[in-house]
C-alpha positions in Angstrom: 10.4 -5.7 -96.5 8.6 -3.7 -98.7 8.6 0.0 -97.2 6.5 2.2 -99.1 4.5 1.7 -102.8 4.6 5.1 -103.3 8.0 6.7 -105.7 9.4 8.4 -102.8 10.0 5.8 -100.0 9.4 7.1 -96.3 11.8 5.9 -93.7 10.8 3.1 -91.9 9.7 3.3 -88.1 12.3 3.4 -85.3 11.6 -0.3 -84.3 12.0 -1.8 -87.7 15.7 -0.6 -87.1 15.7 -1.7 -83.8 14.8 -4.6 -85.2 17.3 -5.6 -87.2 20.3 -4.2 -85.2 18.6 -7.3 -82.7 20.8 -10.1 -84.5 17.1 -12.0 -84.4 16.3 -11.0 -81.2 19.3 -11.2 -79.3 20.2 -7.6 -78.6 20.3 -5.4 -76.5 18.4 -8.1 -74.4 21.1 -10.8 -73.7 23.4 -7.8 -72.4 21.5 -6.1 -70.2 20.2 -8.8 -68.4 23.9 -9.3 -67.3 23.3 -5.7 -65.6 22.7 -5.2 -62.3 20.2 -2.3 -63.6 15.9 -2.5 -61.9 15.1 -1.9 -65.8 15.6 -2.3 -69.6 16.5 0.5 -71.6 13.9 1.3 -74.5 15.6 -0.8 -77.5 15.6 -3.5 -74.9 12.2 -3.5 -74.0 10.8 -3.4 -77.8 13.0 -6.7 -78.4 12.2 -8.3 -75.0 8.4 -8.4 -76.0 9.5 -11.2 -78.8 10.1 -13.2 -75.8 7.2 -12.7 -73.8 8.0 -9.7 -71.5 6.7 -6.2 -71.1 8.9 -3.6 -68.1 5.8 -2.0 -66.3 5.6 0.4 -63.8 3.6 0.0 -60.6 1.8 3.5 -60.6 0.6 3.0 -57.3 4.0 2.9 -55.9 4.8 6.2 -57.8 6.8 8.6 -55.3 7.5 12.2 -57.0 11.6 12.2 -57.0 12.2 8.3 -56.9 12.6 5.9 -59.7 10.0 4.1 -60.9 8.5 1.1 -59.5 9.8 -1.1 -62.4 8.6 -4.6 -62.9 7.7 -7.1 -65.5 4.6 -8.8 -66.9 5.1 -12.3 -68.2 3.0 -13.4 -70.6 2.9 -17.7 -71.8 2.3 -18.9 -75.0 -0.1 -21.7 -74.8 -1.6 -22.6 -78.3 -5.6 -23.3 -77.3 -5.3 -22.4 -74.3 -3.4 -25.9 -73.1 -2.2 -25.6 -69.6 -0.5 -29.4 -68.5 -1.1 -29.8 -64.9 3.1 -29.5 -64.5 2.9 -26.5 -65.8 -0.2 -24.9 -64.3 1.8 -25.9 -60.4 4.7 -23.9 -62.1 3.2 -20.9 -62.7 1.3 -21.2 -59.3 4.6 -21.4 -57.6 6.4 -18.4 -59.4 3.4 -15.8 -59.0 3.9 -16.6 -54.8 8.2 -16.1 -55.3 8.6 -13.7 -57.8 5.0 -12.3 -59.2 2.6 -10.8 -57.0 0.7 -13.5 -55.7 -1.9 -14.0 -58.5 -1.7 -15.4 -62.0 -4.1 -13.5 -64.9 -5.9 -15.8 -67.4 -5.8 -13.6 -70.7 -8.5 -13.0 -73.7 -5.8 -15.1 -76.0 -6.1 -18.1 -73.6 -2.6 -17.6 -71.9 -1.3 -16.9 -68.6 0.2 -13.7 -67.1 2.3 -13.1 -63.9 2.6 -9.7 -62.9 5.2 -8.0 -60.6 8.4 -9.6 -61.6 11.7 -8.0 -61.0 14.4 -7.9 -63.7 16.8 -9.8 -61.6 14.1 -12.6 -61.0 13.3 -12.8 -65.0 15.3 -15.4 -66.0 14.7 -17.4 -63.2 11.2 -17.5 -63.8 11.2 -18.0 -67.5 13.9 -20.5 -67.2 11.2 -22.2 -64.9 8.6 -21.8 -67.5 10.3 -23.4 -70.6 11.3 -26.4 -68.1 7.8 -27.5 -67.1 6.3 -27.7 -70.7 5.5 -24.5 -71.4 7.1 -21.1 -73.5 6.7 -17.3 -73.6 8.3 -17.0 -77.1 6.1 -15.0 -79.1 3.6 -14.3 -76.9 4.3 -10.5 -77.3 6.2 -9.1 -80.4 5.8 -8.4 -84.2 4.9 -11.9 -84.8 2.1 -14.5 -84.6 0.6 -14.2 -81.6 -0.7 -17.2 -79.3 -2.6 -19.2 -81.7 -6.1 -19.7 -80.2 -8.9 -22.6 -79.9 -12.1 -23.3 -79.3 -11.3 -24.8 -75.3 -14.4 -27.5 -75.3 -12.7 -30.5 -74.9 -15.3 -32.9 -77.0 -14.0 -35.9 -77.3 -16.5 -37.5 -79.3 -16.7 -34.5 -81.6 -13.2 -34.6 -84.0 -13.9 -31.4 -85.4 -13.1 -29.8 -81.7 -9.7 -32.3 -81.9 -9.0 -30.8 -85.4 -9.2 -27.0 -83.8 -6.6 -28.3 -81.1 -4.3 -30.3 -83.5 -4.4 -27.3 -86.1 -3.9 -24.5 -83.6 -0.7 -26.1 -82.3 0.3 -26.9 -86.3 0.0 -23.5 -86.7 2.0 -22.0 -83.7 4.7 -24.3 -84.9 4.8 -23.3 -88.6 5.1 -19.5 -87.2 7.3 -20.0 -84.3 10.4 -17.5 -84.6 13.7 -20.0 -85.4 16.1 -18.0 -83.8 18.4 -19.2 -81.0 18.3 -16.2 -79.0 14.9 -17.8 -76.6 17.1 -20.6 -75.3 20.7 -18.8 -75.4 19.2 -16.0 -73.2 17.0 -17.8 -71.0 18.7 -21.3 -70.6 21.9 -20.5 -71.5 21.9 -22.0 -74.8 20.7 -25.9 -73.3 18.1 -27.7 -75.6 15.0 -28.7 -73.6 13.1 -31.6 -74.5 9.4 -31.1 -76.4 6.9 -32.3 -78.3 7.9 -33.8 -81.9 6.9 -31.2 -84.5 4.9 -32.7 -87.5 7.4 -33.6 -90.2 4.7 -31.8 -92.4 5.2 -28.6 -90.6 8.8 -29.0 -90.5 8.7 -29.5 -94.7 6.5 -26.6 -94.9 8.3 -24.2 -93.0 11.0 -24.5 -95.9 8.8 -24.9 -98.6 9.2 -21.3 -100.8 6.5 -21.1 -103.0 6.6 -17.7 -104.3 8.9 -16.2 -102.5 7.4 -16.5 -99.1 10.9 -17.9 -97.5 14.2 -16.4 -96.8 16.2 -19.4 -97.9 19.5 -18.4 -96.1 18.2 -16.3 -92.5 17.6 -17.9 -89.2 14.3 -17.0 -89.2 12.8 -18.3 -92.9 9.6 -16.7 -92.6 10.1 -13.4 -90.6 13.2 -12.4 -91.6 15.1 -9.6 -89.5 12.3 -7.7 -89.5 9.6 -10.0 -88.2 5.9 -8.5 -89.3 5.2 -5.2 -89.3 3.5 -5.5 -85.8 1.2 -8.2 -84.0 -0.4 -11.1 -86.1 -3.4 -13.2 -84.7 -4.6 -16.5 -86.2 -7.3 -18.6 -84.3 -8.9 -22.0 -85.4 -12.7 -23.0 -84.4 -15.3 -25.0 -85.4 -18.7 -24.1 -87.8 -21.2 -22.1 -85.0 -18.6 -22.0 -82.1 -17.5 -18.2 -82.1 -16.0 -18.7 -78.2 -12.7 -17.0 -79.4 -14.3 -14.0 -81.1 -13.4 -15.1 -84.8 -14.0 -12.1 -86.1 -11.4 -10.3 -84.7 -8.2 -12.4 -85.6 -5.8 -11.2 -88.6 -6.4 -14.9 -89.4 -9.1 -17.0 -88.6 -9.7 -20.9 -89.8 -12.7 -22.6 -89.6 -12.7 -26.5 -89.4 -15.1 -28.5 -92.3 -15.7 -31.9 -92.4 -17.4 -34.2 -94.0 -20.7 -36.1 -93.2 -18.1 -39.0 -91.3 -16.3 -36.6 -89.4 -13.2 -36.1 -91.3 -11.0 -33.1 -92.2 -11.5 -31.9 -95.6 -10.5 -28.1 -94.8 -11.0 -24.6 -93.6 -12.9 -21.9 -94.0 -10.7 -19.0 -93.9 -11.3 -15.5 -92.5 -8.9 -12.4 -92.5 -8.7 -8.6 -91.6 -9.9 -8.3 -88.7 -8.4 -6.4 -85.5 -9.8 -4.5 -82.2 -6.8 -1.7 -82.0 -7.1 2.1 -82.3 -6.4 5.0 -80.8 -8.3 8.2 -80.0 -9.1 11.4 -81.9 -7.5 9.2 -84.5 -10.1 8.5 -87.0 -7.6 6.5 -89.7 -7.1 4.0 -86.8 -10.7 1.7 -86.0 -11.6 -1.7 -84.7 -12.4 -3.9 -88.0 -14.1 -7.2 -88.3 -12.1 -10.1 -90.5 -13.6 -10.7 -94.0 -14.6 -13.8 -95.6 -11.3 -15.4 -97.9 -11.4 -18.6 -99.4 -11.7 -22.2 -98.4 -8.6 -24.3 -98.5 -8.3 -27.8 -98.6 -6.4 -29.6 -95.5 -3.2 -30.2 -97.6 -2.8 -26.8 -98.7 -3.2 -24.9 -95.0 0.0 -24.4 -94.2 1.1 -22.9 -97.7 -1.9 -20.9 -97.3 -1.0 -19.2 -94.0 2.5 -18.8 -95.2 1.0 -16.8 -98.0 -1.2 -14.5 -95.6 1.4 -14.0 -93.4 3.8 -13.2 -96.9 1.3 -10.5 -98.0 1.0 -9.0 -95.0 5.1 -8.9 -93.7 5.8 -7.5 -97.5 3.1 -5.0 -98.2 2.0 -4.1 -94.2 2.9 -0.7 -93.3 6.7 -0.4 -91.8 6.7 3.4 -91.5 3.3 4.3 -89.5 2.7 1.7 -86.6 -0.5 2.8 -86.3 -1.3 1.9 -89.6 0.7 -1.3 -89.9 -2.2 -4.2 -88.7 -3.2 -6.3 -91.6 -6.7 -4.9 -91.4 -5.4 -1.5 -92.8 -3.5 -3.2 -96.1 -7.1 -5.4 -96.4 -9.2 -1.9 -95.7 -7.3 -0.3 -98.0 -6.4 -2.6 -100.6 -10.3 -4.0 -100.7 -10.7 -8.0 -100.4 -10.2 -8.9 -103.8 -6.5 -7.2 -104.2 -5.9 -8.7 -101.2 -6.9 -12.3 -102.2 -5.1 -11.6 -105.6 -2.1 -10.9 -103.7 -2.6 -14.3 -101.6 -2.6 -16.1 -104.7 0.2 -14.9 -106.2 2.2 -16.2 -103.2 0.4 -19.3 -102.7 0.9 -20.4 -106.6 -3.2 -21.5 -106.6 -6.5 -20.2 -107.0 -8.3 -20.1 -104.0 -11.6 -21.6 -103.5 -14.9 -19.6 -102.3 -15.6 -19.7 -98.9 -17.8 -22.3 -97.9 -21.6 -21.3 -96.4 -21.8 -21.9 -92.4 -24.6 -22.2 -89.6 -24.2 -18.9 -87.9 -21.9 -18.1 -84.9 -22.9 -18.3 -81.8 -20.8 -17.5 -78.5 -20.1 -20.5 -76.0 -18.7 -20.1 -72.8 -19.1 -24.1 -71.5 -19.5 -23.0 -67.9 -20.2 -26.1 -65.1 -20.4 -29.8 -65.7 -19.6 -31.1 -69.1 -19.6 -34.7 -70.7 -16.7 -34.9 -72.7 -18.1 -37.9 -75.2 -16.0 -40.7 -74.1 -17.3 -41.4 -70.4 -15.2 -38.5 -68.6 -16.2 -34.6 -68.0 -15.4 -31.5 -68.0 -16.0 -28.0 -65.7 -16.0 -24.7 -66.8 -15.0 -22.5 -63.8 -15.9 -18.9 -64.1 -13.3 -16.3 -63.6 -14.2 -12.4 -62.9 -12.1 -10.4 -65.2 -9.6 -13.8 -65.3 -8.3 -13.0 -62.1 -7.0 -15.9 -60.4 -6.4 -15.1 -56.7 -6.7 -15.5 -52.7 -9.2 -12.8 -51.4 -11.1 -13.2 -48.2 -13.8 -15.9 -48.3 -12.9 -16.2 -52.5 -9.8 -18.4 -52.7 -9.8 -19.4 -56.5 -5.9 -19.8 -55.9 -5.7 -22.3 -53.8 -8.6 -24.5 -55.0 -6.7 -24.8 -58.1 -3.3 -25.7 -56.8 -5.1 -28.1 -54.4 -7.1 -29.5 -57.3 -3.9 -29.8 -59.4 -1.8 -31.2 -56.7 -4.5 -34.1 -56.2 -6.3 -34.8 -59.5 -3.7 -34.0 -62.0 -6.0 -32.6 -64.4 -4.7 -31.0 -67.4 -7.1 -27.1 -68.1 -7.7 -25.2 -71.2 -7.8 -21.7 -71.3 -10.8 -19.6 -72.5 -10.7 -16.5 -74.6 -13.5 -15.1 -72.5 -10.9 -15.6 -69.2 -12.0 -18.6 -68.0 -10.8 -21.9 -67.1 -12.0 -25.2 -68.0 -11.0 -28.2 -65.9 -11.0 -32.1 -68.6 -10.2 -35.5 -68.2 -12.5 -36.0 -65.1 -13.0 -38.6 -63.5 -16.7 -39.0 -62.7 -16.2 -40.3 -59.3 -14.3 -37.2 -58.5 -17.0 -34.5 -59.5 -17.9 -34.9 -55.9 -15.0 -33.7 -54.4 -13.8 -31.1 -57.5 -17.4 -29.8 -56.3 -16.6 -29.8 -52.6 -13.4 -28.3 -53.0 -14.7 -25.4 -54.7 -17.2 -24.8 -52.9 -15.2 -24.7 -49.1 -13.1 -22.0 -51.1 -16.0 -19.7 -52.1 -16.0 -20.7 -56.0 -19.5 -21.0 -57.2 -19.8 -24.0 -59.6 -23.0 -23.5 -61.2 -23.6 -21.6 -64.3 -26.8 -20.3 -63.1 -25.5 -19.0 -59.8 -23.5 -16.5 -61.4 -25.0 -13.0 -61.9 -25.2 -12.6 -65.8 -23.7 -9.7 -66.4 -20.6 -11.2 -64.4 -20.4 -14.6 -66.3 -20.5 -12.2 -69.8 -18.1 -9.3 -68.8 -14.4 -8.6 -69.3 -11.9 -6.0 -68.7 -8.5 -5.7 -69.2 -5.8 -5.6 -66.1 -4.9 -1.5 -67.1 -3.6 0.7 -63.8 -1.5 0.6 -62.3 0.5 -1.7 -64.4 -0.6 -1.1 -67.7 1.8 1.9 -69.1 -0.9 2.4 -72.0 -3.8 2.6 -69.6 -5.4 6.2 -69.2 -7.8 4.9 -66.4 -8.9 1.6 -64.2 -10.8 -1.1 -65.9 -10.1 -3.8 -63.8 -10.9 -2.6 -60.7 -13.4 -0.5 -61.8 -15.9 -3.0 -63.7 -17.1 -5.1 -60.9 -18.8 -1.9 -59.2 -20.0 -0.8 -62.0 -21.4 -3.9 -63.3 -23.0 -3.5 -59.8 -24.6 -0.1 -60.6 -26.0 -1.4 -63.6 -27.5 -4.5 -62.2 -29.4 -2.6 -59.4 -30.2 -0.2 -62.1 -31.8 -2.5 -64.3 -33.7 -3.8 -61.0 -35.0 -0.5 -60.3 -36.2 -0.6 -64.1 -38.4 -3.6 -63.8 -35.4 -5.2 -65.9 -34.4 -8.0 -63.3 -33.5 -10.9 -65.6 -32.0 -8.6 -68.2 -28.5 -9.5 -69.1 -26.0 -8.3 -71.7 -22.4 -8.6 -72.8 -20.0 -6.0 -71.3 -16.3 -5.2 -71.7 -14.0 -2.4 -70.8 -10.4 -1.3 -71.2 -8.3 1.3 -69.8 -7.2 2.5 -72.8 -8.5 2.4 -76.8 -6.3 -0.6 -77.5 -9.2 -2.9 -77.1 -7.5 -6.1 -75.2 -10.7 -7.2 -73.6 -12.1 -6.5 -77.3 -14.9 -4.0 -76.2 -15.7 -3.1 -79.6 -17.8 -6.6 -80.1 -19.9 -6.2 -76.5 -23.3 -5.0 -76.6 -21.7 -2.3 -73.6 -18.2 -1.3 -74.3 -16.5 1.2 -71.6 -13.3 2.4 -73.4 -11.3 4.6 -71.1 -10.8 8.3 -72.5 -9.7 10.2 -69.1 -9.5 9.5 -65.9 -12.5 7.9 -64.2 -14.8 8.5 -67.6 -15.2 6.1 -70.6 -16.3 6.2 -74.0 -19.5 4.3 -74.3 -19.6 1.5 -77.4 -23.3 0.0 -78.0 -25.0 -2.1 -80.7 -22.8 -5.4 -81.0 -24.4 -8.4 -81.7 -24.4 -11.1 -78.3 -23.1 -13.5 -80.1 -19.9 -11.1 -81.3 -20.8 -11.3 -85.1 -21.3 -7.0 -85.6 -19.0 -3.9 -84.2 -20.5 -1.8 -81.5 -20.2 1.8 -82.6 -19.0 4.9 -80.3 -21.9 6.7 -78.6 -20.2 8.9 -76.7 -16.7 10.3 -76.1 -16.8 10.6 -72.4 -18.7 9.7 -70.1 -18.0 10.5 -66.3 -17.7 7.0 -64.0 -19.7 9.2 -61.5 -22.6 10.0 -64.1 -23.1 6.2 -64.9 -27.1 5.9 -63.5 -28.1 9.0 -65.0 -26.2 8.2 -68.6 -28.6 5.0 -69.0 -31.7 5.0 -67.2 -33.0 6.6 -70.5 -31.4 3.9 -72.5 -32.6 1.5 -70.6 -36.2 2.7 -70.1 -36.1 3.0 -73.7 -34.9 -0.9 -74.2 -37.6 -1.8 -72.1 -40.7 -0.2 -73.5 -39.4 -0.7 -77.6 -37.5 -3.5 -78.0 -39.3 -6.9 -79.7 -39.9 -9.6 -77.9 -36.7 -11.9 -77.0 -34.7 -8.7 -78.6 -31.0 -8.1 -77.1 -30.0 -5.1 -76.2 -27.4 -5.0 -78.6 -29.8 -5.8 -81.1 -32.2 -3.1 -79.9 -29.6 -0.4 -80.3 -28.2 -1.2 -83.2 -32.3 -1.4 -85.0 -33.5 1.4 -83.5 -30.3 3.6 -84.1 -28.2 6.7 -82.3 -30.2 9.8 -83.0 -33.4 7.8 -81.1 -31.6 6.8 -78.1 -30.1 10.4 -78.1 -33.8 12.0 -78.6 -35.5 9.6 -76.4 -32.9 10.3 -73.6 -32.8 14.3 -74.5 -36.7 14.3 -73.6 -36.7 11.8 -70.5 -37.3 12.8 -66.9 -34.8 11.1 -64.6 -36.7 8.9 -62.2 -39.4 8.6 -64.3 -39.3 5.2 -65.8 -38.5 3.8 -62.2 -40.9 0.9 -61.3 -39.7 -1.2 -58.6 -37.7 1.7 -56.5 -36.8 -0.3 -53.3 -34.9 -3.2 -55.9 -32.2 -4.6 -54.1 -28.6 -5.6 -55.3 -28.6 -9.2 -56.6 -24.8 -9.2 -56.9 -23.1 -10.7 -53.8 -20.8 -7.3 -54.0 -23.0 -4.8 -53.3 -21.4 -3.0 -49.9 -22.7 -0.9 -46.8 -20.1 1.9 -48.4 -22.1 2.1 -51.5 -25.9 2.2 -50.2 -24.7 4.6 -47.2 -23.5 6.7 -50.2 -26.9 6.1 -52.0 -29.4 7.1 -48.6 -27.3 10.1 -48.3 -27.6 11.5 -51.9 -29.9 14.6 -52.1 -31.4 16.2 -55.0 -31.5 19.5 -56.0 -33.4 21.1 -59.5 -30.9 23.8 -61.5 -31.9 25.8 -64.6 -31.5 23.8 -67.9 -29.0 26.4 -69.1 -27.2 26.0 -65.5 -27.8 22.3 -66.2 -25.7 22.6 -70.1 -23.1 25.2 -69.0 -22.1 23.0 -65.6 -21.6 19.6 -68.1 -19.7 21.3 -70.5 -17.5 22.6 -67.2 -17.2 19.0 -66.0 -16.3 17.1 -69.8 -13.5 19.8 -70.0 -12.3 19.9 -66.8 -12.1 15.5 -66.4 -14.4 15.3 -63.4 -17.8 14.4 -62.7 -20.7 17.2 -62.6 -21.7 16.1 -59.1 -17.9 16.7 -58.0 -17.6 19.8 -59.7 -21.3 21.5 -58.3 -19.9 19.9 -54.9 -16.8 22.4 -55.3 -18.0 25.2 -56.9 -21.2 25.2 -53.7 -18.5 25.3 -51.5 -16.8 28.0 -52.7 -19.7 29.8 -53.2 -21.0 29.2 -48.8 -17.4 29.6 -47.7 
């Protein structure tokens, strides 16, 4: 572990010791699940994340004077997304007993369960490891779920490549230790998949020093990485797992006969930050090296090397590989690289360009069978009135057996079909409210995300998942009004400036910066090639028609023809949206003002609430001196006129 580069070392951060007072991973974990305790103390909770767990608290249970509401999130590890149907019944079964009743499809192509109680966490991991599937390292300071491009082509083999070499890779990084099945099974050995003798020989293979040759955990050591590492395989021109956002990306290239030579390698990038924190930014992976096939696995061990030695152990926020790449610069970087991996590396080989895939509806796989890609708002998989996604799944599972593949934009794609049952997949679906087409799905639906954030989220500093789909409904109806009715774009929001639902590469990013108001990101490319860039700190929920009618008028009456409105921004640039918008007249740019909803959402609340609004003309100065009022205060300039009127006629 190498601490600091500087003459005077700096003492490492209080995990690192936590860390490797864990005996690889152990403790205090194994203990204090023997305690009849609702929680995990803190050292506890750092080392539990190795193993797939995060202790929330239910904020909306929060009574002043009682304990918290704890419970825990599960999180799986599924390289690719691969969910067996075994497993997928499993996981179904444990949200009803010991979850809350729905299962979360993540942007890293796993599954969460929320709502578990300490007492019920081994139970339900136990569960998990003996139906095919693992939590190990789905959380932690160590490689991440290993992602995939999901389309299950059968008579493409560069899409089996991205499949075989994603789960290569999760095995190569896997943590070693003993603790996962001493804790959770107490110590028994469950029967899996083979690994690849090659992985097995590379895992041990030291190069230039990129082994421990006498730890249990070769690779990581007892300090694991400095924090989260991401790796991700795809295919030339299919960017559906955001490549450019991974610590590690590989690219699969073949030959004219369809056979491995290699990969394309990517590296740096990373969606994390924090506010007011200008030394912390989202960061888009640079271009490497290409590597032949034989050489991939001493290749990652290098990146992974470089980054675990030289990666920042004192400052967390600091300690992503994109900050040693940023600061370092590419070429010390790939310098580095090759002095672990004992070669020179090769230049990265040219590509089509990326383009972002999201295989929704019926699919021919290649070899007869298909394949349906079911459409999940904000990967919510759950019973809800008329919408029961739940159940059609289970039901589906229970009868067809069909094996599903996770996307990184939270979706779910159903393989191995059966022709002669798309008939009754379809009618299945459809008695349980799922809509099966592509193109009966509002557009700015099908391309959204957000992350879960409150009430579970600790990190969260306002709603994202239950705030997007009304607001996505405000746009829409917007953009109606705007003579904009088949205009669609890409938007994302979190809670919080972590960027989970990666908001940083949407054309619209919401990034919560207070309660109920958002920073606004604009200017990513659709295809999730370019960085959006902040616009505004804060911007009140409330305020949300007013904030882009402008922006949107603007779009409309500039942009070039077939331009996206990610592209638009990013041409035309800040300081003219902001004069364009400085100088409009609300209302103005308004052509079709009796537009209705086209979102199956819209509700009686919110068009009562509409018909009752009123409008009222203040001074500009009034205007300036009430919005500074609001920003400071946290609450919307309607609210706080609303208040300060009734003060006033009281």
């Amino acid at each position: 572990m190498v601490v600091s580069q500087t003459p005077k070392a700096r003492k490492p951060s209080k995990i690192e010791g936590i860390k490797e007072r864990s005996n690889f991973l152990r403790e205090p974990v194994a203990t204090e699940l023997l305690q009849d305790t609702t929680h995990f103390t803190e050292d506890a909770i750092q080392i539990l994340k190795f193993h797939g767990s995060y202790q929330q608290d239910n904020r909306d249970n929060r009574v002043k004077g009682q304990e918290k509401d704890y419970q825990m999130m599960l999180r799986t590890r599924n390289p690719g997304g691969f969910i067996p149907p075994e497993l997928y019944l499993t996981l179904e079964q444990l949200s009803e007993e010991y979850g809350n009743h729905t299962l979360r499809v993540t942007t890293r192509q796993g599954f969460q369960i929320h709502g578990i109680l300490k007492k019920n966490l081994k139970a339900t991991i136990a569960a998990i490891i003996r139906n095919m599937g693992s939590t190990l390292g789905a959380c932690g300071d160590l490689n991440r779920n290993v992602m995939a491009a999901p389309a299950p082509y059968k008579n493409r083999p560069e899409y089996q490549y991205a499949w075989e070499y994603a789960d290569r890779i999760a095995d190569l990084l896997t943590p070693q230790t003993g603790a996962y099945y001493e804790i959770w099974l107490d110590g028994e050995k469950v029967i899996s998949a083979e690994e690849a003798p090659e992985v097995k020989a590379a895992r041990q293979r030291n190069g230039n020093g990129t082994i421990f040759q006498d730890k249990e955990e070769p690779i990581y050591g007892e300090h694991y990485m400095p924090r989260k590492f991401k790796c991700s395989v795809t295919v030339p021109g299919d960017n559906s797992i955001d490549i450019y956002t991974q610590d590690v990306g590989l690219v699969v290239i073949t030959n004219d006969q369809g056979e491995l030579e290699g990969f394309n390698v990517l590296a740096g990038g990373g969606m994390g930050r924090t506010h007011n924190k200008e030394e912390t930014f989202a960061r888009l992976a640079d271009h490497i090296c290409y590597v032949e096939k034989e050489d991939i696995y001493d290749l990652v061990k290098a990146i992974v090397a470089t980054q675990r030695d030289y990666g920042d152990r004192v400052n967390r926020r600091h300690a992503r590989m994109k900050y040693l790449i940023n600061d370092w610069g590419v070429e010390k970087f790939r310098e580095k690289v090759e002095s672990y991996f004992g070669k020179t590396l090769a230049p990265f080989k040219p590509l089509p360009p990326f383009k972002y895939e999201d295989y929704l509806g019926w699919n021919e796989q290649g070899d007869g069978k298909l394949f349906l890609g079911i459409s999940i708002e904000n990967g919510r998989v759950k019973d809800e009135g008329n919408f029961r996604l739940k159940t059609a799944l289970r039901e589906i599972t229970e009868k067809f057996a069909l094996p599903m593949r996770l996307t990184a934009n939270h979706n779910i794609i159903l393989y191995e079909i059966d022709p002669t049952h798309q008939q009754a997949l379809n009618q299945i679906l459809e008695q349980h409210g799922i809509q099966v087409t592509p193109e009966g799905i509002e557009p700015l639906v099908r391309y959204s995300m957000a992350c879960p954030a409150l009430p579970t989220c600790g990190l969260a500093v306002t709603e994202s998942e239950r705030a997007l789909p009304g607001m996505v409904d405000r746009i829409r109806l917007l953009l109606n009004k705007l003579g904009l009715e088949k205009e669609y774009f890409v938007i994302r929001m979190t809670g919080c400036p972590n960027g989970c639902a990666r908001p940083y590469m949407a054309e619209l990013g919401f990034v919560g910066s207070a309660p109920k108001a958002y920073q606004v990101w604009l200017g990513a490319s659709p295809d999730q090639t370019r960085l959006s860039r902040a616009y505004v700190q804060k911007m009140p929920e409330s305020e949300l028609e007013s904030f882009f009618e402008p922006i949107f008028v603007q779009f409309r009456e500039e942009r070039k023809p077939q331009e996206s409105f990610g592209d638009f921004c990013d041409r035309i640039g800040f300081d003219a949206l902001r004069e364009f918008s400085a100088n409009y007249e609300l209302g103005s740019g308004i052509v079709n003002p009796d537009a209705k909803l086209a979102s199956k959402k819209s509700s009686a609340k919110k068009s009562s609430t509409a018909k009752n609004r009123r409008r009222i003309s203040i001074p500009e100065e009034v205007h300036a001196r009430l919005k500074e009022a609001a920003a400071n205060q946290g609450k919307s300039m309607t609210e706080l006129a609303a208040e300060a009127l009734k003060a006033y006629l009281a």
